[in-house]
Structure formats: C-alpha cells, structure tokens
C-alpha positions in Angstrom: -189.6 -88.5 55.8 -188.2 -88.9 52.5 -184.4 -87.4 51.9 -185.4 -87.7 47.8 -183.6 -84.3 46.6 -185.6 -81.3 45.2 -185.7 -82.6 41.7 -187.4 -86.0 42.6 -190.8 -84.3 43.0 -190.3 -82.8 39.3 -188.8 -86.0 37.3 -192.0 -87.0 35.9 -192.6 -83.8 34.7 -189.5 -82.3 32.7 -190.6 -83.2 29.5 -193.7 -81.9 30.0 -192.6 -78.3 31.0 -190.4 -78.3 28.2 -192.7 -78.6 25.8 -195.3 -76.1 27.8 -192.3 -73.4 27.5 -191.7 -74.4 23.6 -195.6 -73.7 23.0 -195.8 -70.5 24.6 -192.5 -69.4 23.2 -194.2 -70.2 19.9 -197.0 -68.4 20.6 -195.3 -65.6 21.8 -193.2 -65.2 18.4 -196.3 -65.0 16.8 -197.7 -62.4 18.8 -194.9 -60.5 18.4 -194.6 -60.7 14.5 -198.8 -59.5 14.7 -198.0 -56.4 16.9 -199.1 -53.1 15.2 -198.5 -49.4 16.5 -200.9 -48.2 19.4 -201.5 -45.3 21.0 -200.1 -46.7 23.8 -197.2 -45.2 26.2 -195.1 -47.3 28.3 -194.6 -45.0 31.5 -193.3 -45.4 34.8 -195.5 -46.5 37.5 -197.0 -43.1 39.6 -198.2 -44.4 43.4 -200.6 -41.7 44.7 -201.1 -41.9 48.3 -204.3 -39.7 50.3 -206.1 -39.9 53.8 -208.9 -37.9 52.9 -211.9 -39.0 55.2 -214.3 -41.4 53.6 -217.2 -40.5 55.4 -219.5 -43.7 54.3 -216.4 -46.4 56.3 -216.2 -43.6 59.1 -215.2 -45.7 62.3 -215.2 -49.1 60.0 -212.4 -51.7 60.1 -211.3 -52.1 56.6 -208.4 -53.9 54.8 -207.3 -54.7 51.8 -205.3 -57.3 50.3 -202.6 -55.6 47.8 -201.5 -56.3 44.1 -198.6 -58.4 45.0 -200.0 -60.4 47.6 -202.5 -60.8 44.8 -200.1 -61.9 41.9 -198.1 -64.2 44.2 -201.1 -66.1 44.7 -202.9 -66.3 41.8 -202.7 -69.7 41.0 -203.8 -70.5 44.6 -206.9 -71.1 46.2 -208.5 -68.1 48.2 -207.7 -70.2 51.7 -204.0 -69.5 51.0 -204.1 -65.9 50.1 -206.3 -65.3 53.5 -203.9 -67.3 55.9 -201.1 -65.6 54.5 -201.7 -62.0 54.2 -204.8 -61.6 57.0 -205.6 -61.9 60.5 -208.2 -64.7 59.5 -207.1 -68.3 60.7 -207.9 -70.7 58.0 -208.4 -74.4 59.5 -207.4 -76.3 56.6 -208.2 -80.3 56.4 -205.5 -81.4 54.3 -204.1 -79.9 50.8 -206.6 -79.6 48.3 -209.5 -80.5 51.3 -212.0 -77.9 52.8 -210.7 -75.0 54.2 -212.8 -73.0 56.7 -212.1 -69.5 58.1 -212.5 -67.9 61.5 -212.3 -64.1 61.5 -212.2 -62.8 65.2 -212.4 -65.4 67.1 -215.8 -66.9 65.5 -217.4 -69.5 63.7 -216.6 -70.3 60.0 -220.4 -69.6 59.5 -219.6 -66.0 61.0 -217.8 -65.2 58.3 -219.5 -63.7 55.2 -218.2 -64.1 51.9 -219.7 -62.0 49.2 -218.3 -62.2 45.1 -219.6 -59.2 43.0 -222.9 -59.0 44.7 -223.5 -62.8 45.4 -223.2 -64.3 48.9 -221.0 -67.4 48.4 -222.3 -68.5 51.7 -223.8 -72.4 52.1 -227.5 -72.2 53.3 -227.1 -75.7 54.1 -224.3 -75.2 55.5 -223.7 -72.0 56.1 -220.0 -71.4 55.5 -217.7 -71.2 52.7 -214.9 -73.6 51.5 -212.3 -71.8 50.6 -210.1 -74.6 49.1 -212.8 -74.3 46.0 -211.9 -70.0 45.3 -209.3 -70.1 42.5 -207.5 -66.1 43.5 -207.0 -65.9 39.4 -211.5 -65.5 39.8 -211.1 -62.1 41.5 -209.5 -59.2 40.6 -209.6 -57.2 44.5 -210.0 -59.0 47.8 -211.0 -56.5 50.8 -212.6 -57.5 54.8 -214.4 -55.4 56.4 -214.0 -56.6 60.2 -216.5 -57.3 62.7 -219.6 -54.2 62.6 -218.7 -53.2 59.2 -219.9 -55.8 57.5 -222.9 -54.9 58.5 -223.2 -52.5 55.2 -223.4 -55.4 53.6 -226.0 -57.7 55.2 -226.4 -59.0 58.5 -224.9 -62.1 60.2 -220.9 -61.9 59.8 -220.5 -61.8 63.3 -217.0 -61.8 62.5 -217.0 -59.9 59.5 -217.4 -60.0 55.6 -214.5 -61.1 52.5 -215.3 -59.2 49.5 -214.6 -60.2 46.1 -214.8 -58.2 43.6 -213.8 -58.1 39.4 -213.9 -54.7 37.5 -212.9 -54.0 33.3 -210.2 -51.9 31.8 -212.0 -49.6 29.6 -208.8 -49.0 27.9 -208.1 -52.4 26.8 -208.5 -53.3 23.2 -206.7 -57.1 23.6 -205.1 -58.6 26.5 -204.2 -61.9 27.6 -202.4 -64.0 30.0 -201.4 -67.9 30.4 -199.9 -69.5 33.4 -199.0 -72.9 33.4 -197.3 -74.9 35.9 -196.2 -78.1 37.6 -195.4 -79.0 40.9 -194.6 -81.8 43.7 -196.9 -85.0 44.0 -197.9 -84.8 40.2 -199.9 -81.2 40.6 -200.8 -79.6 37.2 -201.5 -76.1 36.8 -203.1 -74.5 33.8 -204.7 -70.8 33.5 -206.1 -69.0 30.4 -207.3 -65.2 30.2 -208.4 -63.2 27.3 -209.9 -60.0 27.1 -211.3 -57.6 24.1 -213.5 -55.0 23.6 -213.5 -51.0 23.1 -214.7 -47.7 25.3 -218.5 -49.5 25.1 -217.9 -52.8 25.5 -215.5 -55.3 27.4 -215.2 -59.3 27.6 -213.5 -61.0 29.8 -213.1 -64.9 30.0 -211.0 -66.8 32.6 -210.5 -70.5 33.0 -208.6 -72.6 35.3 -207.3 -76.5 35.1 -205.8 -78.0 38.5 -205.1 -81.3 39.2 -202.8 -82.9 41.3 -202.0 -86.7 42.6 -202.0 -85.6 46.4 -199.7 -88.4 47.6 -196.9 -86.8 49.7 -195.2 -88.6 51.9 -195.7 -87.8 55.9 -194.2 -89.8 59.2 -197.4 -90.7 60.8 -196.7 -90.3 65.0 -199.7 -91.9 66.0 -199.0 -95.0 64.5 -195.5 -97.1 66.3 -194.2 -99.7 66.4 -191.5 -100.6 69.8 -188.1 -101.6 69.1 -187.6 -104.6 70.7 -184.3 -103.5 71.6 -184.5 -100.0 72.8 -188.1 -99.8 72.9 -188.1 -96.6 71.0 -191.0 -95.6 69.2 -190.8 -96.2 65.3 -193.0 -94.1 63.2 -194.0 -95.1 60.4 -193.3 -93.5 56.9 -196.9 -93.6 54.9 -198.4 -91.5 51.5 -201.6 -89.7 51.6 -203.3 -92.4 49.6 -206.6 -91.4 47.6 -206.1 -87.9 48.2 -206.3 -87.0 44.4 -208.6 -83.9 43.2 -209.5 -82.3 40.2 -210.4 -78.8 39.9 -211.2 -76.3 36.4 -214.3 -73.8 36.2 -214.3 -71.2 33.7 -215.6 -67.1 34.3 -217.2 -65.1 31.7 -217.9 -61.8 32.2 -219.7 -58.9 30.1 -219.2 -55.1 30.5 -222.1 -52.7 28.4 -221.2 -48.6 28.9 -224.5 -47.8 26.4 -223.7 -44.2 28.1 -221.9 -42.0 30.0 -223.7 -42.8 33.3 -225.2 -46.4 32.4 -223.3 -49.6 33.1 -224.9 -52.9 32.5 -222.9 -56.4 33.3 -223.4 -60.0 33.1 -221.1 -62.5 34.9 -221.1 -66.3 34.7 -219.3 -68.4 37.0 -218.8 -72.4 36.9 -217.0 -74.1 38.8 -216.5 -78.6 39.3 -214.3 -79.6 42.1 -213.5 -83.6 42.7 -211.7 -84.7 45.1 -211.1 -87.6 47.6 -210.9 -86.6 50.7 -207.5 -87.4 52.8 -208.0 -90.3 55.8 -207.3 -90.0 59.2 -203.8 -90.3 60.8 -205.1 -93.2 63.3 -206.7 -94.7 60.7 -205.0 -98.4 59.8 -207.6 -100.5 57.6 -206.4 -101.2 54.3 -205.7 -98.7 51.5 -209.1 -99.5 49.7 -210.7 -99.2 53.0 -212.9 -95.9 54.4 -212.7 -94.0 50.7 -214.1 -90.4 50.7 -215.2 -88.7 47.9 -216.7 -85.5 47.2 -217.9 -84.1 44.1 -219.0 -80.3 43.9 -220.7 -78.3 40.6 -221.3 -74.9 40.9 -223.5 -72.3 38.7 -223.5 -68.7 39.4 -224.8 -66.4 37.4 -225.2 -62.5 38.4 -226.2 -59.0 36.7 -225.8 -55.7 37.4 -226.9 -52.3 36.8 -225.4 -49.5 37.9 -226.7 -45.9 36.8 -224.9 -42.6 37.8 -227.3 -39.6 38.1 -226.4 -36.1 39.4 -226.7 -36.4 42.7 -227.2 -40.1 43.6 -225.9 -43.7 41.9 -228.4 -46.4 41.8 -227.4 -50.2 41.5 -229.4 -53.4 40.5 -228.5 -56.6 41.1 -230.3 -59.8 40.5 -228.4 -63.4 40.5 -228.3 -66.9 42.4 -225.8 -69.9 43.5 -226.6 -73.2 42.8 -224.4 -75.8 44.2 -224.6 -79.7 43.9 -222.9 -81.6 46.1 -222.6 -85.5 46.2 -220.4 -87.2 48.8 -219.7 -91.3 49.2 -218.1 -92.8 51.8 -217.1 -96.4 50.8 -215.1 -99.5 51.2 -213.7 -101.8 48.0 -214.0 -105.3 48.3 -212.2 -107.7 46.2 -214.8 -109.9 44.2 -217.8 -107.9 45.4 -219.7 -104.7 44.8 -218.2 -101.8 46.9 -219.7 -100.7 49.8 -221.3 -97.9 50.2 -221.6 -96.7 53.7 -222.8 -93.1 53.3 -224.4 -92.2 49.4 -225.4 -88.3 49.6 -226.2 -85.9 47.0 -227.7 -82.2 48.1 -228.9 -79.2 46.0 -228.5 -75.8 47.6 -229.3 -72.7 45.9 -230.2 -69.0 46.5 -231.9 -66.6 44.6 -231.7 -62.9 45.1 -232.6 -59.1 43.8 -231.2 -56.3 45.5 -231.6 -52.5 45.0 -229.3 -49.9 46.5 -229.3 -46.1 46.1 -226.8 -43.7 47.0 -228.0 -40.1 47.2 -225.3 -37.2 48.0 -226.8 -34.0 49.2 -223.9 -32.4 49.9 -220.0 -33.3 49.8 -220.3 -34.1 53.1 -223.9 -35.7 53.8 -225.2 -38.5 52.0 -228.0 -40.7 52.4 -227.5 -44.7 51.4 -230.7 -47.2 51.3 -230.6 -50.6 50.4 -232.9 -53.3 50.0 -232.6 -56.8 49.3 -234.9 -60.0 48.3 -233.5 -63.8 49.1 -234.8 -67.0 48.7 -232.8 -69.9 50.1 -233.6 -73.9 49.4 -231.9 -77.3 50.0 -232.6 -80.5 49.1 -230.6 -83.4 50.7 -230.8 -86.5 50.3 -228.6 -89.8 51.9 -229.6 -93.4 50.6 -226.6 -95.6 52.1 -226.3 -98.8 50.6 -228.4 -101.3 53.1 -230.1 -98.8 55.0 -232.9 -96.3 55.3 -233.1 -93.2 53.3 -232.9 -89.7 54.8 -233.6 -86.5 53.5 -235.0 -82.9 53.7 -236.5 -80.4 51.6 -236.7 -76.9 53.0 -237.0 -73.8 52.2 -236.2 -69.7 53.4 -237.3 -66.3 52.6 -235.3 -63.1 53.4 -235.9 -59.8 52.8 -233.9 -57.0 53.9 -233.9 -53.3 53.8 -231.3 -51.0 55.4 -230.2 -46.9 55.7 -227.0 -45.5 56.5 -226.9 -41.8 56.8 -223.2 -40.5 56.9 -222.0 -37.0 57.8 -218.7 -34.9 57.5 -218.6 -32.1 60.0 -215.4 -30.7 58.9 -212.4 -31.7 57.5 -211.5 -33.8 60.4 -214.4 -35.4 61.8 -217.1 -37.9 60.3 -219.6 -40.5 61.3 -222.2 -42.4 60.7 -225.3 -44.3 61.2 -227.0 -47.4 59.6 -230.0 -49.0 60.9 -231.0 -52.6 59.4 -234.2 -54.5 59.4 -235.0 -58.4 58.5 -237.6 -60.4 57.9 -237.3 -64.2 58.3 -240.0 -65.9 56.4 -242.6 -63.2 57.5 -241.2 -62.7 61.1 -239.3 -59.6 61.8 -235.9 -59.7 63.7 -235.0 -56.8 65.9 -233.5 -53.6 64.5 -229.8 -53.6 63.9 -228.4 -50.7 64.4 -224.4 -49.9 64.1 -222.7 -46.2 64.2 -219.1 -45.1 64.0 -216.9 -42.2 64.0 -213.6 -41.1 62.5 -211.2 -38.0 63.6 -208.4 -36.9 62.2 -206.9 -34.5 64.9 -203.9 -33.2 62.7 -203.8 -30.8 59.8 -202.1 -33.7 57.8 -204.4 -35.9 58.1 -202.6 -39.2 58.5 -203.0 -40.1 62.3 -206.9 -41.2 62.5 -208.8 -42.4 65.8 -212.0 -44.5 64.8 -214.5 -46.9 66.7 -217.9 -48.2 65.8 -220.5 -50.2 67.9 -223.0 -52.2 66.6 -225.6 -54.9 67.3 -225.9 -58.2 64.6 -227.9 -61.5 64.2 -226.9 -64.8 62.4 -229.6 -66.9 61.4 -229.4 -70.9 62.3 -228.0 -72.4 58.8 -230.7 -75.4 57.2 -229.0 -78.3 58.2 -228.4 -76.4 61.7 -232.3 -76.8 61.6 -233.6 -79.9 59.7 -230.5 -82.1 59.2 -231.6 -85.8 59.7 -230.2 -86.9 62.1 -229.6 -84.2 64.6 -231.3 -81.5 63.5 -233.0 -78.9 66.0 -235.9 -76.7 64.4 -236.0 -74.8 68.3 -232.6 -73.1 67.9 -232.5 -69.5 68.5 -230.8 -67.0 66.6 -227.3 -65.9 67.4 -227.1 -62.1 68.7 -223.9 -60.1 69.0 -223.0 -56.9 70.3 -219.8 -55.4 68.9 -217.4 -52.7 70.0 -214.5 -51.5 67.7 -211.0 -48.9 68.8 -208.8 -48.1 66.5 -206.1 -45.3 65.1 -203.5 -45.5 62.7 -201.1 -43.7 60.1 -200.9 -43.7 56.4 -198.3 -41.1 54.7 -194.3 -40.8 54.0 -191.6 -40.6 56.5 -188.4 -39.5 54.1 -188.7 -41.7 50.7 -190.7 -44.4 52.5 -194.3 -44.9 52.2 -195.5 -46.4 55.3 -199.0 -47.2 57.1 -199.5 -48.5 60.6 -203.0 -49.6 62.1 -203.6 -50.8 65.5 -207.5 -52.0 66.5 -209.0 -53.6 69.0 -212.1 -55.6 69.5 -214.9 -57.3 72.0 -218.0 -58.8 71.4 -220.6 -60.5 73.4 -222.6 -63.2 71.4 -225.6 -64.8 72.8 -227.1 -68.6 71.8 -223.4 -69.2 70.2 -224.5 -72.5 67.9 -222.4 -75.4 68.4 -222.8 -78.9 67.4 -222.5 -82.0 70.4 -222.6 -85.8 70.7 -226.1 -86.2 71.5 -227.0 -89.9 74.2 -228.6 -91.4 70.7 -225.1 -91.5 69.0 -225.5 -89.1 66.1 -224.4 -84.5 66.7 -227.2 -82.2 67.6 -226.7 -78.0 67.6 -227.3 -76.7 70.9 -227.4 -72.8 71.9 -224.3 -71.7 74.1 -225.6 -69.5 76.8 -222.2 -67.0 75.5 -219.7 -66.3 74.2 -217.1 -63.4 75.1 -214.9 -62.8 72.0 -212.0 -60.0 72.0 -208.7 -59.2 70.8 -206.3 -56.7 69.4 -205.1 -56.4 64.9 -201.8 -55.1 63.9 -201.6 -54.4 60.1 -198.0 -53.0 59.3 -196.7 -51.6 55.7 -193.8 -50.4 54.2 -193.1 -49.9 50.5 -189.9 -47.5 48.8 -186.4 -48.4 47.0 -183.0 -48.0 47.9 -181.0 -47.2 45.0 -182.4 -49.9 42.5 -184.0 -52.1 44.9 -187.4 -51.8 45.2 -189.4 -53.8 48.5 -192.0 -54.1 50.1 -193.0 -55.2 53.4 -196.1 -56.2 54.9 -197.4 -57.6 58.3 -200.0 -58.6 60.3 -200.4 -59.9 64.3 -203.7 -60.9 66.1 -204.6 -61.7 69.5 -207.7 -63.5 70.0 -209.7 -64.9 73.0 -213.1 -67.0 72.1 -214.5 -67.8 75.7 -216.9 -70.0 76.5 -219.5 -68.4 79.1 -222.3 -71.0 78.7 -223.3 -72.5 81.8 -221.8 -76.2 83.4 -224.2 -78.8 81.0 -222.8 -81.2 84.2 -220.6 -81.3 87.0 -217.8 -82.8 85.1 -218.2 -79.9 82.3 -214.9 -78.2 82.5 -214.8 -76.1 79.6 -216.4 -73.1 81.0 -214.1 -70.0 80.7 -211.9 -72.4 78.2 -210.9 -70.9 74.6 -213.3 -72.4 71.8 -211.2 -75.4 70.1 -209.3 -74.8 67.0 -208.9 -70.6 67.6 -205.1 -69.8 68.2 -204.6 -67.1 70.7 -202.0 -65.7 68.7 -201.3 -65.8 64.8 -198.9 -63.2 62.6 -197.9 -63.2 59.4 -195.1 -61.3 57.1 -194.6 -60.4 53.7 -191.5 -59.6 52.0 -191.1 -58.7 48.0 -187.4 -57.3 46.9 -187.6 -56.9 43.2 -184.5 -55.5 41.6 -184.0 -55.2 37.7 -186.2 -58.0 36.1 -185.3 -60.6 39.6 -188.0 -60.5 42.6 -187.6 -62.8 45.6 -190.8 -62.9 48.0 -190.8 -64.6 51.2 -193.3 -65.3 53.5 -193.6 -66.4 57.0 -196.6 -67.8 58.9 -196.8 -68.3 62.7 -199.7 -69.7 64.6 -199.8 -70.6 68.5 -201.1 -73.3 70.0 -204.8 -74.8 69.4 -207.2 -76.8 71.3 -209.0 -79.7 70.0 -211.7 -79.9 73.0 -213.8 -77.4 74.9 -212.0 -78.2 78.2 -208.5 -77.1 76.7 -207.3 -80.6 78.0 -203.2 -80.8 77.2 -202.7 -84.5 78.6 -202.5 -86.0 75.7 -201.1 -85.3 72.3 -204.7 -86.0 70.7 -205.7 -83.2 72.2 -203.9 -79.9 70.7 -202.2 -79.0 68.3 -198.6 -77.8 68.4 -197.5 -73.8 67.6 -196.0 -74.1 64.2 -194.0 -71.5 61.7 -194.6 -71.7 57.8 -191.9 -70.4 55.2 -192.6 -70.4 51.5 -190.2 -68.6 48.9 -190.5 -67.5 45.9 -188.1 -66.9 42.9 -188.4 -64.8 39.6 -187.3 -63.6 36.7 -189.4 -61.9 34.2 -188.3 -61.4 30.3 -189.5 -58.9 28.0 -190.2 -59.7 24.3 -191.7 -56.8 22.6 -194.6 -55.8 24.1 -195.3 -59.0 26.0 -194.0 -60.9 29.4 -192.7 -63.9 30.3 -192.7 -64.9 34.3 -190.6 -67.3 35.3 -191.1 -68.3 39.1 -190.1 -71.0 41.2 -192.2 -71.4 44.4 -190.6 -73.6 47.2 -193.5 -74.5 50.1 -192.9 -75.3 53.6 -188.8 -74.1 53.5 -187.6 -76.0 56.4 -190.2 -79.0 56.3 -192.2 -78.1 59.3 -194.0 -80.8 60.3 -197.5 -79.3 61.3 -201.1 -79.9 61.6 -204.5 -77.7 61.3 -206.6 -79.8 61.7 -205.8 -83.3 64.2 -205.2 -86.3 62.2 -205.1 -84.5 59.3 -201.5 -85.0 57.9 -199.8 -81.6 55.8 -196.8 -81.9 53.4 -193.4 -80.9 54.3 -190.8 -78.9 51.9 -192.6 -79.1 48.2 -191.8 -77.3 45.0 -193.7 -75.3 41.9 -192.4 -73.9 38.7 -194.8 -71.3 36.8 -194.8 -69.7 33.9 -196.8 -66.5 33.3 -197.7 -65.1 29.6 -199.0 -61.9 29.5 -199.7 -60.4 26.0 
C-alpha cells in the first residue's frame, strides 16, 4: 500500500479549493451587504420529546434516521447513510459501483424503497442501487421493518426505506452550497435554493460528483514467490477505469391555494456514468475486459393532499423511467474495439394511487388505499459478432387495502390491515397483518409491541423473461412474519435517552435465487424455504455536560438466513447453511460532540464474517469474506457571518486503513480524505 502522506491525495487540488473558498467568500460578502430586517428571531433550539400511542404504527417496527446522521452524510450516496446508521447490510461492489441492501436477512429485491410516493424499485430488476441516491435528494429517511411495510404495498419481505422531502412554509429565501474535494481526484459540488411565501414554495437541488476512482490496493490473489524465501509478494495495483460521473438536479413545487388544499409537483433527474471496477484475479491488460454503465433517470410525481373535518384524502399520480445501457469491451490497438456484451434497456412504471384517512373518533380511524401500476421493460443485447437478444414485456398491478386501527384506552392500541392484489387480472391471496401496542405504566415510555403478518413478492421481469435464463413458471415468494418488541423513550436526569429491543422470524416459501444452469448461462429457481430470524438493538442518547453537547447513537443485529430447500443432489451441502453474503452479526455507532462552533463525529462499523457459497465452505480464502471494522472521522468548525454559515469539515475514511472487502474480488480503498465546505444563506 502506498506510505504517500495525507496531503498527497489533495496536491492536485489546492489551488482549486482555494479559489472554491475565495468565490463563496465573495458571495457571501454580498449576501451579507443585501441583508434587510425580518421578522425573524434567532432562538435557542427547544427538543420536545412524547410517547403518546400512535394508534395507526401500533405493534409496527419503525425507525428513523436523525438530523445529524442526515447532515454528516449529505454529500453521500443513500448506501452510506444506510450501512452506517441501520441494521441494513449494504453489499457494496466497489466505490462509486452498485450497492445493494439486505434488510433482515433477505434479498436486495425484498427490500422496498419508496421516494415521496414513487417506488424506486427496478421492475426489471427488481432492486434498488443505492450507490445512484445522492442523501442531499431527501429531506427524512425512515424503515419500517419487516410487516410494516405492508401499509405501504406488498412485497418488502424485509421491509420498506422511505424517502421523503417536505417545504418550510416560513421561508421567504434560503440557500445552501457545498463544495468539496477529496482522495483519487473526487469533486463534489451541491447547489440549493429555495423561495416563495405562506402560498407557495420552490425548491431546486442539484448535485455534480465526479471522481478518478484510482486508489491504490495490495491485490492478495495475485503473487509472485521469492525465489529466496519463497514468501508470497503481493502486488501493489490501481483500480484502473474505475472513473464515474454523477449530477441530477430536483425541482420541486409546493401550492397551499387554502387552508386544507395542498397541491405539489416534483421532478427528479438523475445521469450516472460509470466504469465499473475489474476483478481482483483478473490479469489481462489494462484495456482489457472494460465495463461501462450508463444510467438516465426521469421521475416525475404529483400530489394532492386535501384535509377535511374528519378525514385527509391524498392523490398521487407519477412514474420512473430508467435507461440503462451497459458495454462490456476490449481495446485493441489498430482495430475497432470489441464489444463483447452491447445492452441498452428501458424500464419504467406508471402509477395512480388514492388514499383516504377517515377519523371517527380520537381513537378509531378507518384508512383505505388504492393503487393502479403499470410496469414495462424493454431490453435489448446486440453484442458485436453475435445474435441479438431481447424482451418486451409488460405488468399490470392494482391494489387496494384497509387498515382499521383502534385505541382502547390510554395504554393499549392495535390494529388491523387487510391487502388485496391483482396481477395482470389474477388475484393473489389476501394479506392480512395486525399488531398491538401496550404501554403498561402511567408514563408511558416502557412499550411492549408485536405484529404478525402474511406478504407476497412478485418474480421481477428479467426473473421471468430474461434471455438467457429466464423462467416464466416461477412462483411467487410467500412469507409469514412474526414481530416482539418493547422499548423506552423519556429522560433519566438531564439525559434524553431511548432504548429498543425487537426480535424477528419469518418463514418464506419459493425463496427466488438464481443458479448455473448445465447449458452455461444462470436460471431463477424456487427455494423450497427459507427460515429467516434475528434480534435489533437501536440505542440513543443525546444531553450536554456543561458546554458540550453529544450525541450518541447505536445499532446491533443478529441475523440467520437458512436455507431449508431440499438436497438438488447428494453432493448439495448447503442445506441448513446461512445464504451467502448475510453477516450473522453487524453493529454500528455514532458519536457527535459539538462544543462552541467545533463538532467531532466518529463513526464505527463492524460486520462478521460472510459466505460467498451456499455450502458456507471456509477452505479457501475465495470463499468468505473476513469480519472487518470501519472508522471514519469527521472534523468541523462552523463560522458565522451575519446571518449566514460557513462549514468547514474535514472527513477522514477508513481511519486505520482496514483492508476489507464486501463483495469478493472487489477491491475497497484504505485510509482516504475529504474537505467540504457548506454555505448556508
């Protein structure tokens, strides 16, 4: 590995910073000199903490990501504010290459992920890359786990990530700019302004990110033998044609015609390019095996919400396009390149969905939904020399569901939601889910909770029509889910503190995995079972001691994903075996001091071991991946100038240069470095 010092991965960029900080400096002044009186008050923050009973998530699993968490990552991508503040394991391919998710113990196609309305979810697919969600997109970020997602939509068999944005009615002008650079040429630019009045609100947002990719790593399953010792020597390489580019830009429109009426439009586009990082044991030539992915995005949504005097009804009609071309090719010197794989997809889904609310009392209320969906991909490979493949398919869903929730007294609450869908004109069976909630003190904050439920997930497209491999006879994955929990939310002396403990088993039939198939190519087969189960710790704590203010936040999971299919042969040794790539055990901390205008965060990773075949084999070193920690600081100082703020931060990755893996063969960077810049005004 490379002993350059710290500043080596920043020389190329010092003039550049400095001239970023003389702009916004400049801008700033200006600002500043344009500042009128407002009716404004500066006033110190006022935290207002209560347990009262939320009868509609009686017996739910629900978390929330906080404001800090938030800030510290918001020129991140949504992959590294999951790993690092949730139970979820993200399986990441390389930095700045897909990221995947399992929640519980599942599938990344289990997990459900849902911006203002909109499931981000692949139908070709199925899952969600969450490398390609920029954090500074979203304004909250909250999972409901396992059976609650089920309010929703069905499917999350492991649950559901909500994003969601929301306007400051108060705001009259607002901005911020963050700009940054970082190790291996990275670039970081974000804009925000917002204007409007007690009617109307705007809100734009766009985002720049680019970075050169080429760390260096010690590659261990490449040697060479000293012919003298006959020690192994690694060799020292760069992630070669790893480069990617990155910038979208949100708009978003906010209409309060009236006191109950809310009307808003939201536009989202997105571009991602990037070539994709090689294999470790890979040792053709650098122009060699070249994969590159390029990714456009179009999602537009609106929404009407209308507040009536008993009941709230929302609207919301929207779609997600995505375009997707991949090339897999090989530079010759003298000759055209060749392209091995040439494909290009289209994937998009269009929806309407109606929801209404109706209270009859303070503590009964009645919630319907209904939902239209259409889902369609195109794809398309033409490889250079060979035969053309494609598909063109499409799927309708509608869905229609009614929770009924209930307060029997000031302590105890349930309720029940009942779900039904139709697949292209079939109906599934009924999903049904019901929990309850008790509060057995006068106080309030010690809570007891569980919820069972019943959910489907649907075969993805390519699952079902992907040339080659494709298997239109899969069934439909079906999971029973059981949830206990309690917890504590309150003050103990000057210290706010929560504390929830939950465990969790399902059973899920026709689990969906993909196999080598005899012919050469993967097919998706139906697992007889799956048993999945575990326990999730969330931990808080949040005061000051005499001018220090901190806060502290944690997370452990436990998680077993067993396979209970039956033996395909008699050498099939994976049956009671953990499902590759799901760590049995994963926590993670966070830790924000901030005193006068300094804050220091640090935060701390762990994952256990991981298995990279069904049969949990440990012989050789191709087949799991080590237990590794992750430390990243970060280092702050903020500067008032009238009535803006400057944020100066320095983020330092990877702390001790842990060398680590997520995925096999797919090579991670070791201690790396970011300075930002934040401009609020």
């Amino acid at each position: 590995m490379s002993n350059n010092p710290p500043i080596f991965y920043l020389r190329k960029l010092n003039h550049q910073l400095f001239f970023k900080v003389l702009i916004v400096v400049l801008m700033n002044t200006e600002v500043a000199k344009s500042q009128h009186i407002t009716d404004t008050l500066r006033i110190k923050t006022i935290e207002v903490f209560t347990n009262k009973i939320v009868k509609e998530d009686a017996g739910k699993t629900i978390s929330k990501i906080d404001s800090i968490s938030m800030i510290k990552a918001l020129t991140s991508s949504l992959s590294e504010l999951i790993a690092q503040n949730t139970t979820i394991f993200i399986k990441d391919y390389g930095r700045g290459a897909m990221a995947t998710a399992s929640f519980r113990g599942t599938a990344p196609s289990h997990t459900q992920v849902i911006w203002n309305g909109i499931n981000l979810n692949s139908p070709m697919l199925g899952m969600v890359d969450f490398s390609t969600i920029p954090v500074y997109f979203t304004d909250n970020v909250s999972l409901l786990h396992g059976s609650g997602s089920l309010s929703e939509s069905s499917g999350a068999l492991g649950g559901t990530i909500k994003l969601e944005n929301s306007a400051n009615w108060q705001n009259k002008f607002s901005g911020r700019l963050v700009t940054g650079i970082g190790s291996y040429g990275t670039q970081d630019e974000f804009f925000q302004v917002n204007g409007g009045n007690r009617i109307f609100q705007s809100q734009s947002r766009a985002f720049y990110n680019y970075s050169d990719n080429d760390f260096p790593f010690v590659n261990k399953l490449i040697a060479n033998i000293d012919p003298q010792t006959g020690a192994y020597l690694y060799p020292t390489q760069r992630n070669e044609n790893s480069q990617y580019k990155n910038y979208g830009f949100l708009q978003e429109f906010y209409f309060h015609p009236s006191e109950r009426s809310f009307l808003t439009l939201r536009y989202w586009y997105q571009s991602n390019d990037r070539s994709l990082p090689r294999l470790l044991t890979n040792e053709t030539a650098v122009n060699a095996n070249i994969n590159r992915q390029s990714d456009k995005a179009h999602r537009p949504v609106l929404e009407w919400k209308f507040y009536g005097t008993k009941g709230t009804l929302n609207v919301t009609l929207g779609s997600n396009i995505e375009l997707t071309t991949y090339q897999l090719k090989t530079i010759v010197s003298g000759a055209a390149d060749q392209i091995v794989t040439n494909s290009h997809s289209r994937s998009a889904t269009y929806f309407i969905k109606a929801g209404y609310n109706y209270q009859f009392s303070d503590n009964l209320s009645l919630i319907t939904n209904a939902n239209i969906t259409t889902n369609s991909v195109y794809s398309n490979n033409s490889p250079q020399n060979g035969i053309s493949q494609e598909y063109d398919r499409q799927r309708k869903e509608h869905s229609a569901s009614v929770q009924l929730s209930k307060s029997f007294n000031n302590q105890l609450s349930a309720n029940l939601l009942v779900r039904e869908d139709l697949i292209n004109g079939r109906a599934t069976p009924i999903i049904p889910s019901a929990g309850i909630e008790y509060h057995p003190f006068a106080d309030k904050g010690y809570f007891l909770k569980g919820n069972l439920a019943r959910n489907y997930h649907q075969p993805t497209l390519n699952d079902l029509y992907y040339i080659p491999g494709g298997n239109p006879l899969l069934k439909a994955e079906e999971g029973l889910i059981a949830d206990l929990g309690n917890g504590y939310s309150g003050k103990i002396g000057k210290v706010n503190f929560h504390a929830d403990l939950n465990g969790y088993c399902s059973g899920i039939n026709n689990w969906i995995i993909w196999l080598p198939a005899p012919q050469g190519y993967w097919e998706p087969y139906n697992m007889k079972r799956v048993n999945t189960g575990g326990i999730e710790l969330n931990i808080g704590v949040n005061g000051k001691l005499y001018r220090v203010s901190y806060h502290l936040n944690g997370n452990y999971t436990y998680s077993r994903s067993i396979n209970r299919d039956d033996p395909r042969n008699w050498a099939d040794e994976s049956i009671g075996k953990q499902l590759p790539y799901i760590p049995r055990h994963s926590a993670n901390i966070l830790w924000n001091l901030s005193f006068a205008d300094f804050h220091f965060t640090w935060s701390w990773t762990y994952y256990s071991e991981r298995f990279a075949t069904t049969s949990n084999d440990k012989t050789s070193t191709l087949n799991v991946l080590s237990p590794y920690f992750m430390n990243n600081i970060y280092l702050g100082k903020e500067i008032l100038l009238n009535k803006s703020k400057f944020d100066l931060e320095l983020k330092i990755l990877n702390l001790f240069s842990e060398e680590y893996q997520t995925v096999l063969q797919y090579p991670m960077p070791q201690r790396n470095f970011s300075l930002l810049i934040r401009y609020n005004f």
